[in-house]
N, C-alpha and C positions, 0 to 999 in steps of 0.2 A: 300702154303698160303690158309688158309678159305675165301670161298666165300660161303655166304648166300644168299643176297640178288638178284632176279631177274626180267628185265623188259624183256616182250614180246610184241614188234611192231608187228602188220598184216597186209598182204596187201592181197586184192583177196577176194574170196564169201565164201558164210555163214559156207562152210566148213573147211574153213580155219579157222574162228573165231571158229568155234568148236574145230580143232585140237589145237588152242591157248590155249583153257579150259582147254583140254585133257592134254596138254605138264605141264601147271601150275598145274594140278593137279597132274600128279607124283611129278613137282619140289618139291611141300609141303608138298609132303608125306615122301620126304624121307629128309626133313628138312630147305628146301628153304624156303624165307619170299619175297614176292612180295615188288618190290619196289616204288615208286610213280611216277619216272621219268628215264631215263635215264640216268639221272648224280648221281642220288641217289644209281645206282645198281653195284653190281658186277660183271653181268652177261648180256649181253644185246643179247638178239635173232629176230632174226629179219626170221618173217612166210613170206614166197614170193607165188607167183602164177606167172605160168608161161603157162596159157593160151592165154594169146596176147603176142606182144614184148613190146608195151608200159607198161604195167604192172614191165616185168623186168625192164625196162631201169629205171622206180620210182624206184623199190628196190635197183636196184646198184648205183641210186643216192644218196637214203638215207643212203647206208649202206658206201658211200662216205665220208658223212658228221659226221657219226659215229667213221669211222677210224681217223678223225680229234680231235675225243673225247677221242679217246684211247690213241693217241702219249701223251695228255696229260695227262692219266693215263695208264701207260703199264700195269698194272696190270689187270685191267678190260679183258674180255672174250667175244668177240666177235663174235655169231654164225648165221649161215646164216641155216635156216631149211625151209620143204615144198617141192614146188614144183620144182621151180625152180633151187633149192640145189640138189632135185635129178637130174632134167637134167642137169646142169652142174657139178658136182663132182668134183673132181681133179682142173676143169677148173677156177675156186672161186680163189683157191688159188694165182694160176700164176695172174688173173685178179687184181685179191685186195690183195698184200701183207699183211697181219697184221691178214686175218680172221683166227680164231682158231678152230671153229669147222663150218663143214658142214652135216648138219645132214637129210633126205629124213623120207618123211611120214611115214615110218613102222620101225622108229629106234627112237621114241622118248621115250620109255622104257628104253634106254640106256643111254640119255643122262648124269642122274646125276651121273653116275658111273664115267662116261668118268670126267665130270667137276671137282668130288673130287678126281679123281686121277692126273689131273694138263698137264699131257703130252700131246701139242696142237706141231704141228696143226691135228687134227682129222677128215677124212672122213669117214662117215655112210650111206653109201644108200644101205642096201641091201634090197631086196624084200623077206618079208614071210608069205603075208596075212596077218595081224597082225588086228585085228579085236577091242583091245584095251577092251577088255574084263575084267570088275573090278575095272576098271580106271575110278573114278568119277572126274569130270570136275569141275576145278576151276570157278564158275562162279561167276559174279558179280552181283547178285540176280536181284530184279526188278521183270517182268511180264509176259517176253517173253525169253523162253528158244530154244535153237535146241539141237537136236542129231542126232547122224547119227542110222539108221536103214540097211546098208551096206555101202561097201568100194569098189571103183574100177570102171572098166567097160571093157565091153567086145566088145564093139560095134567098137570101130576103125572109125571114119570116118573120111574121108581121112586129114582135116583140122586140126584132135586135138590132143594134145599132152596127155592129160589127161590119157588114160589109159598106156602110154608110165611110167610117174612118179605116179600113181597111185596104177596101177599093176590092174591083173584080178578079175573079179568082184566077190562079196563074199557074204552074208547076216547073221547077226547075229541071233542069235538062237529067237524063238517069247516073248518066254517066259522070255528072259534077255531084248527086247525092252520093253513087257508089265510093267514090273516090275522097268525100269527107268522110264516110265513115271508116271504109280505109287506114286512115290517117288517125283518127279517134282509137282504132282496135292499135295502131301502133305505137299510140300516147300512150297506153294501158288502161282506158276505160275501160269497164266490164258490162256494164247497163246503158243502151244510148236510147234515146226515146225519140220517133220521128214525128213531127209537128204536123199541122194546117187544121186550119176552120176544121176543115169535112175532108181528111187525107181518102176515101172513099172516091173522091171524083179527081185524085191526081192520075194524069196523062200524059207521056212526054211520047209522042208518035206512036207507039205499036205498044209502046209498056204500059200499061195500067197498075195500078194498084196492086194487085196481087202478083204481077210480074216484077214489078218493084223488088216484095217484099221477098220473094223467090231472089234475085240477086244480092239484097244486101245478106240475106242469109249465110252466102258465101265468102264475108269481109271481114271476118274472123272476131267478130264483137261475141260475146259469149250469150249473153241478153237481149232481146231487140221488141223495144216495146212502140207501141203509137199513139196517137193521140190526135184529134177527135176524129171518131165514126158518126156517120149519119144513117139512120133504119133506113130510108128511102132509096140509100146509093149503098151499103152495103151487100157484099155479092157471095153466093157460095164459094165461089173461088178462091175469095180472100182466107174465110174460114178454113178453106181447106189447104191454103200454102199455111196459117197457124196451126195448123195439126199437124204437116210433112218435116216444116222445115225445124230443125234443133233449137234456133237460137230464136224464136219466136214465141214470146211468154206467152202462157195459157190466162192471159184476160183482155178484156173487151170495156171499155168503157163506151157505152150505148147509152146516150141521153133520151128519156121517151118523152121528159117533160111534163105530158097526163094523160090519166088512163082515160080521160073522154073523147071520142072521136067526136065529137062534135067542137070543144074546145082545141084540141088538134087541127080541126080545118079552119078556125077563126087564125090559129099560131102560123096557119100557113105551112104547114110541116110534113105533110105528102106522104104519109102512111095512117094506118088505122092499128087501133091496138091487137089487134089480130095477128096485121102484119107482122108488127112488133112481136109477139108474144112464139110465132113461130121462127124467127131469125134466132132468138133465146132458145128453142126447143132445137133448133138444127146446130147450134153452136155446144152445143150441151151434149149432144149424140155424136157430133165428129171431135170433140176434144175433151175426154171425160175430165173433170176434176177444175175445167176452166173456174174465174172470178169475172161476175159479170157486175158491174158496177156502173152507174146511172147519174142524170140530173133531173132535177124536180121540180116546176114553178107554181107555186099554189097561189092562188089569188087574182090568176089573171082576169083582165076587163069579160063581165059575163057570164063566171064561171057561176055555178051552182053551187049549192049544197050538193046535190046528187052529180054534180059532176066528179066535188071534190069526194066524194064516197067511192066512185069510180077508180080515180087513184089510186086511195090506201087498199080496194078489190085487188088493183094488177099489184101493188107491191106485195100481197098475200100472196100473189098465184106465182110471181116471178123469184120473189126470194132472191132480191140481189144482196150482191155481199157488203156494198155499200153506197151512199149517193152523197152528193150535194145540190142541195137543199134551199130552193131560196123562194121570199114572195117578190112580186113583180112588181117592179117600179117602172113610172113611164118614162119611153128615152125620145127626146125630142126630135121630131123628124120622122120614125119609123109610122106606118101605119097604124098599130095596137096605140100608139096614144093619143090619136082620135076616136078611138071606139069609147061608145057613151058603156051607161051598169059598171062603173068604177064599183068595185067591191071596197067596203069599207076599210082602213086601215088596222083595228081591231080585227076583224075579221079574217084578216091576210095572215098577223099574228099568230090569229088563233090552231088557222087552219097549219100553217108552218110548226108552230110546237107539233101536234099532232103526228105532222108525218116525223119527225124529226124524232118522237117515242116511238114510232113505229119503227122507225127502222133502224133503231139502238138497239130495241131487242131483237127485232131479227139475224142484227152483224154480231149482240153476241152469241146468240143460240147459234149460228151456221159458226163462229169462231170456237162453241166447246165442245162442237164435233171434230176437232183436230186436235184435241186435249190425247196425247199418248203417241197420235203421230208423228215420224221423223218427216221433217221436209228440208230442203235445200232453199240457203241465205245466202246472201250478198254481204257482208259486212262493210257500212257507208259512214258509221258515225259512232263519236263516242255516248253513249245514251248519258242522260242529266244525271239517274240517281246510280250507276254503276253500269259494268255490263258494255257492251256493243248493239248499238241499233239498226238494222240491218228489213230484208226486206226477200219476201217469200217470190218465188216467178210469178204465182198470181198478185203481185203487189202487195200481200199483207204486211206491216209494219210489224217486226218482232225483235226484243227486248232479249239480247243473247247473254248469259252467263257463263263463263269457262276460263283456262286458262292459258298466255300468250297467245290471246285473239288478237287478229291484225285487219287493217283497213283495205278493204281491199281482196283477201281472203273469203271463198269458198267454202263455208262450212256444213257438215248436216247435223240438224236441231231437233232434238226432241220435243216436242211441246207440254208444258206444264201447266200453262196457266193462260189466264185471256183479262184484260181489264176491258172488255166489251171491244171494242176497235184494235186495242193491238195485243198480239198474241205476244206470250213469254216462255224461255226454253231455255234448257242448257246443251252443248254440245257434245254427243255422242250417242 
């Protein structure tokens, strides 16, 4: 049977929504038509992330309600790809009767062979670097693009499954980043965001990271933000191409995870909060005005009370402008979930509300210090209850008021007001 038409669901972060571009952009090449829904397609995939458990347990929910779509059309093709599809393999199958393909991040070059030849149910997860080299991404235009500038990671610490379904770290050649973006500033994106695990330890011969970020500076993208740093490989140099270069937004997303150096070296995470604390103080002093924004895991195997006090101490001392925030589920495979002093689940709870009050008030206190200032917005969207929703070079979310605002458009914004996380303005 011909099957053309294809939806792809995503669950999980900005690289996943890239690998979604990625995957629709073979589907089309080699003759798939995207479809508008679910019930419209012939093909329905569904991208998982399998960094927490809560994350899977959504995907096997939805892909629950999915198989309920299928009984009533058997024909449809139901695949489960990503992360999660890699670490569970084979397992998909026995779990969910009905799935037809299971396909892992470095086999989605494959998938449409697999789909026009019909024979399900199919497992794909092998590992080959696969770097996705040539493969331009289905995107759905607009203002704000990512790509990834490498694949993988090598770091291992003890908590994450990521280099487990990911595989070892890799970097794509400079000259094939410089040249998607290129190509992005010609489409008329305005904001691209460049990807990997730890973009800190990409390499491609003599260019590093901050040589990198020194070229694409020159690719005429007006924004140019990244995405994840690691404290252990982050370098003055990098900070200091974010202070020379124009198009190089003044924020830093720096996960410290927890203010204990002792729960630090159980996470396997190669700095001390010290270290940490002065990367923050040097990026603060070469780039005034930066947004330094963070990840948190409370509850990990071991932790204390006094560790978790530790913590919410560096969130006091560091004043970031915002985090996400999570407790620690174990992921099967990694080292942390053999470690015994499981902290209880209440506990993890408890400890996560906590910092999650904590640093609501701090993103609004540091947000109504910008209450009277003008800053400079992106306009990305139309906001739900009026207005244009747009976004500050530090990343701030802001809720624009004026009139013949357009998509796309460069405005400067007064600041009026704050609902705690995103700030509100009108233009001029």
């Amino acid at each position: 049977m011909k099957r053309t038409k294809f939806y792809i669901e995503t669950f999980g972060c900005e690289m996943n929504k890239l690998d979604s571009e990625v995957l629709g952009g073979i589907l089309e090449r080699e003759g798939f038509s995207p479809a508008a829904s679910p019930e419209d397609a012939d093909v329905i995939l569904v991208n998982t992330c399998s960094v927490r458990e809560h994350a899977e347990r959504r995907a096997l929910a939805r892909l629950g309600r999915l198989l309920g779509l299928k009984s009533e059309r058997p024909e449809v093709v139901l695949g489960v790809v990503g992360c999660m599809a890699q670490r569970m393999k084979e397992e998909l199958l026995a779990r969910l009767p009905g799935i037809d393909l299971v396909a892992g991040p470095d086999n989605y070059r494959k998938v449409p062979e697999v789909l026009k030849d019909g024979n399900f149910p199919v497992v794909l997860t092998e590992q080959d670097e696969e770097l996705y080299e040539g493969v331009e991404p289905r995107r759905e235009g607009g203002v704000r693009a990512w790509m990834a500038i490498m694949r993988g990671c090598n770091n291992f610490c003890s908590y994450c499954i990521v280099p487990y379904v990911r595989g070892r770290e890799r970097s794509r050649p400079h000259r094939s980043v410089l040249r998607e973006v290129e190509e992005l500033a010609e489409e008329g994106y305005k904001d691209v965001t460049l990807l990997g695990q730890n973009v800190d330890s990409y390499c491609d011969g003599e260019v590093d990271f901050a040589g990198l970020l020194r070229l694409v500076d020159r690719a005429g993208v007006p924004r140019v933000r990244f995405l994840t740093s690691h404290p252990k490989d982050l370098s003055e140099e990098v900070l200091r191409a974010i202070s020379e270069c124009p198009s190089l937004c003044e924020h830093l997303h720096l996960p410290i995870q927890s203010g204990s150096d002792r729960v630090l070296e159980l996470m396997r995470r190669g700095y001390t909060v010290e270290r940490y604390i002065r990367i923050v103080e040097e990026a603060r002093r070469l780039i005034p005005g930066i947004s330094i924004t963070t990840d948190i895991l409370v509850g990990f195997p071991g932790e204390t009370e006094e560790d978790f006090r530790m913590t919410l101490d560096v969130m006091r001392i560091v004043q970031f402008d915002d985090a996400y925030m999570y407790r620690y589920s174990p992921r099967p495979g990694t080292l942390a979930a053999r470690f015994p002093d499981e902290v209880p689940e209440e506990e993890k709870l408890r400890r996560l509300d906590e910092v999650i009050r904590l640093q609501r008030e701090i993103t609004r206190k540091k947000n109504e210090r910008l209450l009277g200032s003008e800053v400079e917005v992106l306009l990305e969207a139309p906001a739900k209850r009026g207005g244009m929703l747009g976004r500050t070079r530090t990343g701030k979310p802001v809720v624009v008021e004026g009139e013949d605002l357009k998509l796309g458009e460069f405005v400067r914004v007064r600041v009026t007001g704050t609902t705690g996380p995103t700030l509100l303005g009108v233009v001029g």
